[in-house]
C-alpha positions in Angstrom: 168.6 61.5 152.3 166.7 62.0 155.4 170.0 63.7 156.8 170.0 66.0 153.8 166.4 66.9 153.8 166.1 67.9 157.2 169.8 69.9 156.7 167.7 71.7 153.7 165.1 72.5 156.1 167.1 73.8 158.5 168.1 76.3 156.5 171.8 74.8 155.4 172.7 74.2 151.9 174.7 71.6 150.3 177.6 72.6 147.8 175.9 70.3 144.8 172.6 71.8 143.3 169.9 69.1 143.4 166.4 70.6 142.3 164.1 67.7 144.0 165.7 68.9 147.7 163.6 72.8 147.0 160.9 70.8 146.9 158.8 70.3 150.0 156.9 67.0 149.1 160.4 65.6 148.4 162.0 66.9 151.5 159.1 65.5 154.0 159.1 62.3 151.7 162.8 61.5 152.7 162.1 62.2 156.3 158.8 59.9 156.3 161.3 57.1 154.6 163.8 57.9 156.9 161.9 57.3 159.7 160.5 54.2 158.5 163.7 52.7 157.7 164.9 53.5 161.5 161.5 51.7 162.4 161.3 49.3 160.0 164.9 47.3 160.1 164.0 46.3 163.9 161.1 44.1 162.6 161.7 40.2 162.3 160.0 40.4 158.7 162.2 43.7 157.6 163.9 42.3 154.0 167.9 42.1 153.7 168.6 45.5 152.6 170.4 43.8 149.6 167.2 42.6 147.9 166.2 44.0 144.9 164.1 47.1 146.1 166.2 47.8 149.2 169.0 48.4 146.7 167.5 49.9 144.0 166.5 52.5 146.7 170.0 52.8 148.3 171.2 53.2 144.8 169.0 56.4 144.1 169.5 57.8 148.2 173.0 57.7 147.3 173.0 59.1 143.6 170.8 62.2 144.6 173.1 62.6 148.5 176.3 62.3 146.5 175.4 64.7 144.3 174.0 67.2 146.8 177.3 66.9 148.4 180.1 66.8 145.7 181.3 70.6 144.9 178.7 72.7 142.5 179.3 71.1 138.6 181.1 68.2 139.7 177.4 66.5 141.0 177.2 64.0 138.4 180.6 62.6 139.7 179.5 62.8 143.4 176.4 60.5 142.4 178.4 58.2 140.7 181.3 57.8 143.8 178.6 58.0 146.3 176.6 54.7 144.2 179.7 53.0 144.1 180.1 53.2 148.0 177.1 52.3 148.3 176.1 49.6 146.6 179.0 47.0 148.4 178.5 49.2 151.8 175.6 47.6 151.5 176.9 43.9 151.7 179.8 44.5 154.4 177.0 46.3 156.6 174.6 43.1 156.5 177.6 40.8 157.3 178.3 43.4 160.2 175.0 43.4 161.5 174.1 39.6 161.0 176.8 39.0 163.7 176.0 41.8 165.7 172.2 40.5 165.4 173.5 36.9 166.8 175.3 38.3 169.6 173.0 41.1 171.1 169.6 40.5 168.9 168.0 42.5 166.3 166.5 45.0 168.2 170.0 46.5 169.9 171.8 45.9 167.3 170.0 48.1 164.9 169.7 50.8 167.3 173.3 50.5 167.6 173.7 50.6 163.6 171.6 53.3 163.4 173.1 55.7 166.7 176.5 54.7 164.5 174.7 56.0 161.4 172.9 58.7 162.8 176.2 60.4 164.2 178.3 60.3 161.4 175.7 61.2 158.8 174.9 64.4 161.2 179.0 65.1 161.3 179.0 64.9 157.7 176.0 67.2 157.3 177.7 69.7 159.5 180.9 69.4 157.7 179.7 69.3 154.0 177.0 72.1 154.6 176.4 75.9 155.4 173.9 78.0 156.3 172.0 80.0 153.9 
């Protein structure tokens, strides 16, 4: 979302209409979460992000960026593929980054995660945007 919002306000638009990413409270909203998420998985006491909350937000992150993403009047379907990536993405990444976490610590290996993230969120930004 993060990705998307700070596509949106660099003047690129995605092929799916999504009215919440006109909005400017929504737009800086995802960047603030963004940012805390990049901050807040390196603390000891960050949750598993497959507890209840942590989910229920990557479920709506995914829903309203696979929508903004799929082709203009397929959006609903988009939202609905990107959810069901997401949701056991979820799982496998955890089990990736518990091992990572035991091998190099928390702290590396969530900047690696998120370097990993980072890039291929921004490549798909490029790719799946243009400018307006």
């Amino acid at each position: 979302m993060a990705l998307i919002a700070a596509a949106r306000l660099a003047g690129r638009r995605t092929p799916g209409e999504v009215f919440l990413l006109d909005r400017s409270l929504f737009k800086a909203g995802a960047l603030v979460m963004g940012a805390g998420e990049l901050a807040g998985d390196k603390m000891k006491s960050a949750p598993d992000r497959t507890v209840f909350l942590g989910l229920a937000a990557r479920i709506a992150s995914a829903g309203i960026a696979g929508a903004a993403l799929a082709p203009r009047g397929r959006e609903p379907a988009g939202a609905a593929v990107a959810v069901a990536a997401a949701v056991p993405l979820a799982y496998v990444t955890l089990a990736a980054r518990k091992r990572a976490m035991a091998g190099i610590g928390q702290t590396r290996s969530g900047l690696v995660e998120d370097a990993l993230v980072l890039a291929a969120g921004a490549a798909v930004m490029w790719l799946s945007t243009r400018r307006s």
